[in-house]
LUMDRENVEX-142840 format. One record per residue (C-alpha): residue number from 0; residue in one letter; x, y, z. Coordinates in steps of 0.1 Angstrom, whole numbers, plus 5000, padded with zeros to 4 digits. Layout:
ATOM   nr  rest  east  north    up
ATOM  NUM     a     X      Y     Z
...
! end
This chain:
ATOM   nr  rest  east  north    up
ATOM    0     x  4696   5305  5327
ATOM    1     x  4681   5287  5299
ATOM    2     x  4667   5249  5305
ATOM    3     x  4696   5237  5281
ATOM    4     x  4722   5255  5303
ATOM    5     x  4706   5239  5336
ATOM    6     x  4704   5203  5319
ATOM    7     x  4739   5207  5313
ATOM    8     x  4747   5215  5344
ATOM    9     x  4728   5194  5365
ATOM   10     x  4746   5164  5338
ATOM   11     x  4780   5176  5347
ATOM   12     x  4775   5179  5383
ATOM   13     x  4758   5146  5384
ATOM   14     x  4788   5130  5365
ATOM   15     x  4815   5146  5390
ATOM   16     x  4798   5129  5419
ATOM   17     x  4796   5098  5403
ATOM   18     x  4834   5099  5397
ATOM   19     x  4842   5107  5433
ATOM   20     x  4824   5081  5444
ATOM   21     x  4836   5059  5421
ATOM   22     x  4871   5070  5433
ATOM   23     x  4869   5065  5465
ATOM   24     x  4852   5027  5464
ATOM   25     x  4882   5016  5444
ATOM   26     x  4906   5034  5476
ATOM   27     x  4881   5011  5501
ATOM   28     x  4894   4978  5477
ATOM   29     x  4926   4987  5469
ATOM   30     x  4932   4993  5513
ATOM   31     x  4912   4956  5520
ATOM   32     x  4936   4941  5492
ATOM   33     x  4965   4950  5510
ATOM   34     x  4951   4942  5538
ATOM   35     x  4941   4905  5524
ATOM   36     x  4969   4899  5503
ATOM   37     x  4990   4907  5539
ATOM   38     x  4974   4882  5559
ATOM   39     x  4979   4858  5534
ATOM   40     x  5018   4869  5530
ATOM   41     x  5015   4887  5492
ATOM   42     x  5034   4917  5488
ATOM   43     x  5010   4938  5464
ATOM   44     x  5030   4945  5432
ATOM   45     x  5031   4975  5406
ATOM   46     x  5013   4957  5383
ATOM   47     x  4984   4954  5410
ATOM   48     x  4988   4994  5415
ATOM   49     x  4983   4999  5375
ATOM   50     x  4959   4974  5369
ATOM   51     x  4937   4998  5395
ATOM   52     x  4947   5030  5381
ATOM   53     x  4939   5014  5342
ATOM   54     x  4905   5003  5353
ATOM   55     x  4898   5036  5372
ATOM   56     x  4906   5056  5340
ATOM   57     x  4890   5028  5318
ATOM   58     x  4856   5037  5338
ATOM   59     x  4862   5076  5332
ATOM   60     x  4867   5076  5302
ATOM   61     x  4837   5056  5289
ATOM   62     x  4817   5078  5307
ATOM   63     x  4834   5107  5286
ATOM   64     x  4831   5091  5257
ATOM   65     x  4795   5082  5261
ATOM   66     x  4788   5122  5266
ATOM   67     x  4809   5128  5231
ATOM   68     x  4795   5105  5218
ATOM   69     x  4759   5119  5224
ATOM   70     x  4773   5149  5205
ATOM   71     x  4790   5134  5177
ATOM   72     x  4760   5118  5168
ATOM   73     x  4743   5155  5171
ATOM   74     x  4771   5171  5148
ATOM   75     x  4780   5144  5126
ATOM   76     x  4753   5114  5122
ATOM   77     x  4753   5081  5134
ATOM   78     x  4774   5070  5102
ATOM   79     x  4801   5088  5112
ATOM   80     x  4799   5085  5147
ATOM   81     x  4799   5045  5140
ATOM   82     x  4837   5041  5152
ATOM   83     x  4833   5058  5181
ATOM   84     x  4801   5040  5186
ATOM   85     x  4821   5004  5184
ATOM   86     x  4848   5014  5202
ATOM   87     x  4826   5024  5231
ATOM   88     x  4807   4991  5231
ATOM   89     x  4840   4974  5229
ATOM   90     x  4853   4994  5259
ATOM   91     x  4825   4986  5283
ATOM   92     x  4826   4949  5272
ATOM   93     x  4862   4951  5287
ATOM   94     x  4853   4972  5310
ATOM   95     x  4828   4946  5332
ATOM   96     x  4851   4916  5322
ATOM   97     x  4883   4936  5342
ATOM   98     x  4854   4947  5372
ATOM   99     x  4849   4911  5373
ATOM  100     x  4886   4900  5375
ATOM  101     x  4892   4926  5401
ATOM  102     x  4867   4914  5422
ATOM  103     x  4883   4876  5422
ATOM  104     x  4915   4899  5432
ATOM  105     x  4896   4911  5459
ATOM  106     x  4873   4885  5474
ATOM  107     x  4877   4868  5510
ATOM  108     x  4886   4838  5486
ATOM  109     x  4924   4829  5483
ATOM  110     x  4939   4832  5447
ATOM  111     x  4974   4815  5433
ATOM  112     x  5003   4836  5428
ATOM  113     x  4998   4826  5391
ATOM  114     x  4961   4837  5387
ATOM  115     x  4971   4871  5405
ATOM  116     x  4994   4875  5378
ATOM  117     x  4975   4863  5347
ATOM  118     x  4941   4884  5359
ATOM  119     x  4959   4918  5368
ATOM  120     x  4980   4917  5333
ATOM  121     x  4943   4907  5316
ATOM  122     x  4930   4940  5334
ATOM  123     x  4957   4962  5326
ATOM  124     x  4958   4948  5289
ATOM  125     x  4920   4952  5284
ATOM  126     x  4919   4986  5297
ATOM  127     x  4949   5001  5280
ATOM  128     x  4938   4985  5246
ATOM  129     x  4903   5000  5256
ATOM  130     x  4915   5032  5263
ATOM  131     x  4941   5039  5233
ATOM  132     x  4910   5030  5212
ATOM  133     x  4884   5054  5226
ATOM  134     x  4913   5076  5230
ATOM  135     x  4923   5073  5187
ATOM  136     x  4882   5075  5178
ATOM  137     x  4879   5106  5196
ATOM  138     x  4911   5123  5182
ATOM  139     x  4893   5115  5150
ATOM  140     x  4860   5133  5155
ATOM  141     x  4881   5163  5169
ATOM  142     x  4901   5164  5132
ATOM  143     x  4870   5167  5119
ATOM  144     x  4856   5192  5144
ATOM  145     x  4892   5214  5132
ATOM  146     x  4883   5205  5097
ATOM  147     x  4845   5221  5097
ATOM  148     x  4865   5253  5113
ATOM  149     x  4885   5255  5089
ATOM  150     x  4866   5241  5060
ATOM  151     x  4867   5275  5041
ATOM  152     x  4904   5277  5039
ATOM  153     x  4906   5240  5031
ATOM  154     x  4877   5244  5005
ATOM  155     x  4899   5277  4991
ATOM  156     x  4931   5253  4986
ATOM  157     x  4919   5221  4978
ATOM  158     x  4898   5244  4948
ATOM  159     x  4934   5253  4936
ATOM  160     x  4948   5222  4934
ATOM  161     x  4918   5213  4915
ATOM  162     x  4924   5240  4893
ATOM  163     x  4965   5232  4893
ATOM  164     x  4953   5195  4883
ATOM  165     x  4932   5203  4853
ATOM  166     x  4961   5218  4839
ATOM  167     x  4982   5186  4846
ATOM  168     x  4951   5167  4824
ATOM  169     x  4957   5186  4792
ATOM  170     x  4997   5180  4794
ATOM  171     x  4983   5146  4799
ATOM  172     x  4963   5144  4769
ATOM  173     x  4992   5160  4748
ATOM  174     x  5012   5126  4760
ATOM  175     x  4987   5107  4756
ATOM  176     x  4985   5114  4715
ATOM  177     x  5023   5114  4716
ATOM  178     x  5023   5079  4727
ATOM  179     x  4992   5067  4707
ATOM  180     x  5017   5083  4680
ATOM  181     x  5048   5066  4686
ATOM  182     x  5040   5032  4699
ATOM  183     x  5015   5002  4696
ATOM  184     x  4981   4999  4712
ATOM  185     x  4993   4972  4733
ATOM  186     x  5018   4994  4748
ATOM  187     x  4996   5027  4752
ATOM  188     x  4971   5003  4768
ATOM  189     x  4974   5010  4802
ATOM  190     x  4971   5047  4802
ATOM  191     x  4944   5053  4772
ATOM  192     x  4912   5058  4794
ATOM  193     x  4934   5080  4827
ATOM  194     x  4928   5114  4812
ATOM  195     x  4891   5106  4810
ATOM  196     x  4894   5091  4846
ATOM  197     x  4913   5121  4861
ATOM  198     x  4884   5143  4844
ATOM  199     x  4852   5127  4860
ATOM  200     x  4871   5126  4894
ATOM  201     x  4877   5162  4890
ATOM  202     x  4840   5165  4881
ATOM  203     x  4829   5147  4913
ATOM  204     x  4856   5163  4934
ATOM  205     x  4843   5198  4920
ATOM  206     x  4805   5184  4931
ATOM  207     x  4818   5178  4964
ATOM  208     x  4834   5209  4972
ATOM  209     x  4807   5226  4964
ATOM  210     x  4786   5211  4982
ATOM  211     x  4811   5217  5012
ATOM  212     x  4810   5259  5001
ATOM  213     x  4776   5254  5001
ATOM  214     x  4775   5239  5041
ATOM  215     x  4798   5265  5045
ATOM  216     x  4774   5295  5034
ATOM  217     x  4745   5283  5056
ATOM  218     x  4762   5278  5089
ATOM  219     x  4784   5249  5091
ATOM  220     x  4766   5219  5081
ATOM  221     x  4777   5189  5100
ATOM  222     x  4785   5175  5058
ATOM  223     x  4811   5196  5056
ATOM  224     x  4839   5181  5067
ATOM  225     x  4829   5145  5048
ATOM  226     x  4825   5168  5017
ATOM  227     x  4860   5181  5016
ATOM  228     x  4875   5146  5028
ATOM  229     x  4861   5134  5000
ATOM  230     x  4869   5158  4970
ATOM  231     x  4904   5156  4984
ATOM  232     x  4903   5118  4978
ATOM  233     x  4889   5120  4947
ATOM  234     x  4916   5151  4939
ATOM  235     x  4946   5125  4949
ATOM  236     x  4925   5100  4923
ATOM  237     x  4927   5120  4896
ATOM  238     x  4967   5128  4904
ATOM  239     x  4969   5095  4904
ATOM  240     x  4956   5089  4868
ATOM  241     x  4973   5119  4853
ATOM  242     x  5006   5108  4872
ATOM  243     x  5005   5075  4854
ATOM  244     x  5005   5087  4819
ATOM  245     x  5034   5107  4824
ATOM  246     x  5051   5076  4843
ATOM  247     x  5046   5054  4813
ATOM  248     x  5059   5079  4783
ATOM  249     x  5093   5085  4806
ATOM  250     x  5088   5042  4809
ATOM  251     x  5088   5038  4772
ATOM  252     x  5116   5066  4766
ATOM  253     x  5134   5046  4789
ATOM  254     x  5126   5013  4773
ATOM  255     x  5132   5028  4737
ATOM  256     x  5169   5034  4748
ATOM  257     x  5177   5003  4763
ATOM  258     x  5162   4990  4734
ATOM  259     x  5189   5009  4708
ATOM  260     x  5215   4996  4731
ATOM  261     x  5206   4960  4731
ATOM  262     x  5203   4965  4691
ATOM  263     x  5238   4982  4691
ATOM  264     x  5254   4956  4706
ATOM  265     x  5238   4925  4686
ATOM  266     x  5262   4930  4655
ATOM  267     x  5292   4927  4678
ATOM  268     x  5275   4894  4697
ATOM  269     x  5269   4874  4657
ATOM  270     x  5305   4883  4647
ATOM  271     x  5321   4871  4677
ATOM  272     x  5292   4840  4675
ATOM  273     x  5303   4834  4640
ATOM  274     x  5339   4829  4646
ATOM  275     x  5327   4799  4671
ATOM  276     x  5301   4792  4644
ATOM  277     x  5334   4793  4617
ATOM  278     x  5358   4771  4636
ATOM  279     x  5331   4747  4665
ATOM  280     x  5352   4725  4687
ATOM  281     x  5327   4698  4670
ATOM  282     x  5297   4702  4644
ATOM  283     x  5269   4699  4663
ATOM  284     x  5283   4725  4684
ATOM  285     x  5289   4745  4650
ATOM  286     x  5254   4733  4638
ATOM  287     x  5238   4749  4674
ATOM  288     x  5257   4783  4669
ATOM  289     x  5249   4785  4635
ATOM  290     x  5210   4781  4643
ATOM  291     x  5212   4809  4666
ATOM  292     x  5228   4830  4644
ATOM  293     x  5202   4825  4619
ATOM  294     x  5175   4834  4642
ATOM  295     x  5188   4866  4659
ATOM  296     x  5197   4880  4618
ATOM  297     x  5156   4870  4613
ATOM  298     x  5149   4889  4644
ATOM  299     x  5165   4924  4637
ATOM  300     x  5156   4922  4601
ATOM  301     x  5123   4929  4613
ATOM  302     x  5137   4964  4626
ATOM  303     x  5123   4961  4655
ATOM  304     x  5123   4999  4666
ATOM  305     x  5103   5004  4633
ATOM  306     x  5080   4976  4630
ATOM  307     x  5066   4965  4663
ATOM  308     x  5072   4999  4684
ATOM  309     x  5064   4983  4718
ATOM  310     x  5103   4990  4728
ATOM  311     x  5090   4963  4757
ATOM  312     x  5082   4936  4733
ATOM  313     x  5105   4941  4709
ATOM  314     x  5137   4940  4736
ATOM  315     x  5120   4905  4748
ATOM  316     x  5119   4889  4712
ATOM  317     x  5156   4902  4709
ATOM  318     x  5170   4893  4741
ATOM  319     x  5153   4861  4737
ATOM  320     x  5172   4856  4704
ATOM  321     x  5204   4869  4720
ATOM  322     x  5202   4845  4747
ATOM  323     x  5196   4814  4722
ATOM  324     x  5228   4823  4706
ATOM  325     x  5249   4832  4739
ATOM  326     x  5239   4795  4751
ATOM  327     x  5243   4785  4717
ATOM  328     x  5282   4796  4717
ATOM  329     x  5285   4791  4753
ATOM  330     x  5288   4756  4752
ATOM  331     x  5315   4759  4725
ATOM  332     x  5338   4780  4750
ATOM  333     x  5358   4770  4779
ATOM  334     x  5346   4776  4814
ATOM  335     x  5362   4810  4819
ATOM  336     x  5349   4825  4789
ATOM  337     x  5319   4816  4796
ATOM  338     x  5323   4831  4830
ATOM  339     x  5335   4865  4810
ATOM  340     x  5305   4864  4789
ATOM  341     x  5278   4860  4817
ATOM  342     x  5297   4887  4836
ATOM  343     x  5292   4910  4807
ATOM  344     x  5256   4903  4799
ATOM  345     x  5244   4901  4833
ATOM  346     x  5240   4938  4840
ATOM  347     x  5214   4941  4810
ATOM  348     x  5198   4909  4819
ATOM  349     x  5190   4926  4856
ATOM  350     x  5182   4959  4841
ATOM  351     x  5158   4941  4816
ATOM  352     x  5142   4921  4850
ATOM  353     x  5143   4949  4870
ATOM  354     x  5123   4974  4843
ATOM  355     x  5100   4943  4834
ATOM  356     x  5090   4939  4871
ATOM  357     x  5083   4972  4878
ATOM  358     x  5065   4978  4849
ATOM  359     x  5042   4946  4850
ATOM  360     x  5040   4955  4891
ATOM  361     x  5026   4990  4881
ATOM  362     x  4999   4974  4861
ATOM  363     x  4994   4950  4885
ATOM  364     x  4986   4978  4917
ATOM  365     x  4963   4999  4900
ATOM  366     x  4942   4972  4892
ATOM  367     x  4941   4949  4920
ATOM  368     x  4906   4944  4920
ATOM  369     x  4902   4928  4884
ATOM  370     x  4936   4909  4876
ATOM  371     x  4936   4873  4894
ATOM  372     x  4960   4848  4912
ATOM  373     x  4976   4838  4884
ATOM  374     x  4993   4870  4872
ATOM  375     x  5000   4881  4908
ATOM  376     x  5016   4845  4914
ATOM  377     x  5037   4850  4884
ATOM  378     x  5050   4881  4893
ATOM  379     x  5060   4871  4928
ATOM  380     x  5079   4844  4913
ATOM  381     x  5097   4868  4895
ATOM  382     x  5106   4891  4926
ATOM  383     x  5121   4860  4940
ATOM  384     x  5139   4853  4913
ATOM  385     x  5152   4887  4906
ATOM  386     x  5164   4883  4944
ATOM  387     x  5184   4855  4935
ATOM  388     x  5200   4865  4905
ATOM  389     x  5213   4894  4922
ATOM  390     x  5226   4873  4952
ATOM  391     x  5240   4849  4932
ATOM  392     x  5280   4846  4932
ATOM  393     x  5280   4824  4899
ATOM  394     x  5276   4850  4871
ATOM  395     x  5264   4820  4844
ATOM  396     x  5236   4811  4872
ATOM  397     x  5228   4846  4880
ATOM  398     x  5224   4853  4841
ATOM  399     x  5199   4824  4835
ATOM  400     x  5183   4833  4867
ATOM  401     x  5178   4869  4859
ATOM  402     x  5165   4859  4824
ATOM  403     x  5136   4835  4836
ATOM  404     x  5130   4869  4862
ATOM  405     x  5121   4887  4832
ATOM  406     x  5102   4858  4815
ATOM  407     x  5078   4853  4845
ATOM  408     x  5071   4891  4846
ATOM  409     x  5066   4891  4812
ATOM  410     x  5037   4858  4819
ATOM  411     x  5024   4880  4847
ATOM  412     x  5016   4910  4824
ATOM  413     x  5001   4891  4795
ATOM  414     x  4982   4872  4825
ATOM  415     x  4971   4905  4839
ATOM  416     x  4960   4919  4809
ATOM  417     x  4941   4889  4800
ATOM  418     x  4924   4896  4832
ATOM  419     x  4919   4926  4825
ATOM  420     x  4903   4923  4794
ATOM  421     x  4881   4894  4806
! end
């Protein structure tokens, strides 16, 4: 037997004693606690019984974890064995604090009914928050034990995706021109740099693996598993990135057709306007329509699909106009028309809200570390306010409601881009 066998041997042998004896101490304490608590008339409860059994186990398995640990640190580092590292520190801190709360529990010194209580459900808390801890950290190091088994599989697979991915970047850069194409800067501005991005985290992720492949050839380096769990990161990264350029030209498809609808329906909204505008209960209710009238005909003889081709933008200067003249020949209608109206031009008003938030929410997540309070404020604002509108029974209410939503995610994006451009 080779002095490495014997070591180990004598260690285990060494560590079963100490657990028998350890064992059969806490049977000596928990028999002279019944026995106290009996003279003094306590009836020893479960929770007494677990809070033993907790801090029993709590004692074996810092003792196992100390022994894993020691080999962790062998296999893996001390970087990686940190968690396990911390959680073991943590686990003997609770660890003396319940071996000192069980011995109040079983001194010759009387204790309340209340302390008995409050020190047995600190032990049992203590050790079963110790013990799910040690217990998570040491699931963890045996995933990454599997993982350096079967690290060449994982390195065979996650080189396909790679491969898969690439692909994905090219259909991403043939978007990418369509959309430089078709719309304005400010609207491609999100996505212009993500094929770029999704190409250096390919490049890293490529470094990585082979830098797993190459653990791999000489024995099973204790890098390994890091390597692949980090090209797989950097794999979902660059999805990420190509993902998002795809999500924004099906966004601006989408916004282009809302758009043509909100255009289609304008020339029906100034006719039935101009007939208020034609015959006003009084003229400065005439004058008001009129006004509104005047400014929606200047907005769509900009063309706006034409012209400004942000679909985004343009649907916000021309719902803005339509909602001057809608409040314009609102108050030149009775109640109930009104009422009809709002019902009518609620839906788009929500769907206009709804698009603008997630949009300017998208923009928002991916770049949480540069884009302030401000922009994130705005945008919460109008979550709550989207909420609101869609809750609310009065449809004129809802309407106006809905509308400031979409104004207040519209502040959030320029705020964010601001930010971003800082």
């Amino acid at each position: 037997m080779s002095l490495a066998s014997s070591l180990v041997v004598v260690a285990v042998t060494v560590g079963i004693v100490v657990a028998g004896a350890l064992i059969l101490g806490f049977v000596l304490l928990v028999r002279r606690g019944r026995g106290d608590t009996a003279a003094r008339g306590v009836t020893v409860d479960d929770r007494d019984t677990r809070a033993r059994v907790a801090l029993v186990r709590l004692d074996d398995e810092v003792q196992e974890a100390a022994d894993e640990l020691a080999f962790a640190v062998a296999q893996f580092g001390e970087e990686r064995s940190r968690a396990l590292s911390d959680a073991l520190t943590a686990a003997r801190l609770s660890l003396v604090e319940s071996f000192a709360l069980q011995q109040k529990l079983d001194d010759a010194t009387p204790d309340t009914a209340t302390q008995q209580r409050e020190w047995r459900a600190r032990i049992l808390s203590r050790c079963e928050t110790a013990s799910s801890t040690l217990a998570r950290e040491r699931r963890q190091l045996d995933d990454a034990r599997r993982l350096e088994r079967r690290a060449p599989d994982e390195i065979d697979r996650l080189t396909a995706e790679l491969e898969a991915i690439e692909g994905r970047v090219g259909e991403a850069d043939r978007a990418l021109a369509r959309l430089v194409e078709s719309f304005a800067p400010a609207a491609v501005a999100p996505v212009v740099t993500k094929p770029h991005e999704a190409r250096t985290r390919l490049s890293d992720a490529r470094a990585r693996l082979e830098d797993a492949r190459a653990g791999a050839d000489v024995g099973g380096a204790s890098s390994i598993s890091g390597a692949v769990a980090d090209a797989e990161r950097m794999l979902r990264a660059a999805d990420r990135a190509v993902s998002e350029v795809h999500e924004l030209d099906a966004s601006l498809a989408r916004s282009t057709e809302h758009l043509a609808t909100v255009l289609a329906e304008a020339p029906a909204m100034i006719t039935s306007a101009s007939t208020v505008r034609d015959s006003p209960p009084d003229p400065e209710t005439g004058a008001r329509v009129g006004e509104a009238v005047i400014a929606l005909e200047s907005v769509l003889a900009r063309d706006p699909r034409s012209t400004r081709r942000d679909p985004d933008a343009a649907t916000a200067d021309l719902e803005s106009a339509l909602a001057a003249l809608d409040a314009a020949v609102s108050r030149a209608r009775s109640e109930q028309q009104r009422l009809d109206h709002a019902r009518a031009a609620l839906a788009g008003a929500l769907l206009t809200a709804r698009s603008q938030i997630a949009t300017t929410a998208a923009y928002i997540g991916h770049r949480r570390g540069t884009v302030g309070g401000e922009a994130r404020t705005r945008l919460a604002e109008a979550e709550r306010l989207l909420s609101i509108a869609e809750a609310e029974a009065d449809p004129v209410v809802a309407l106006d409601t809905a509308r400031s939503s979409a104004t207040y995610s519209r502040d959030a994006d320029a705020l964010a881009r601001y930010d971003l451009g800082r």
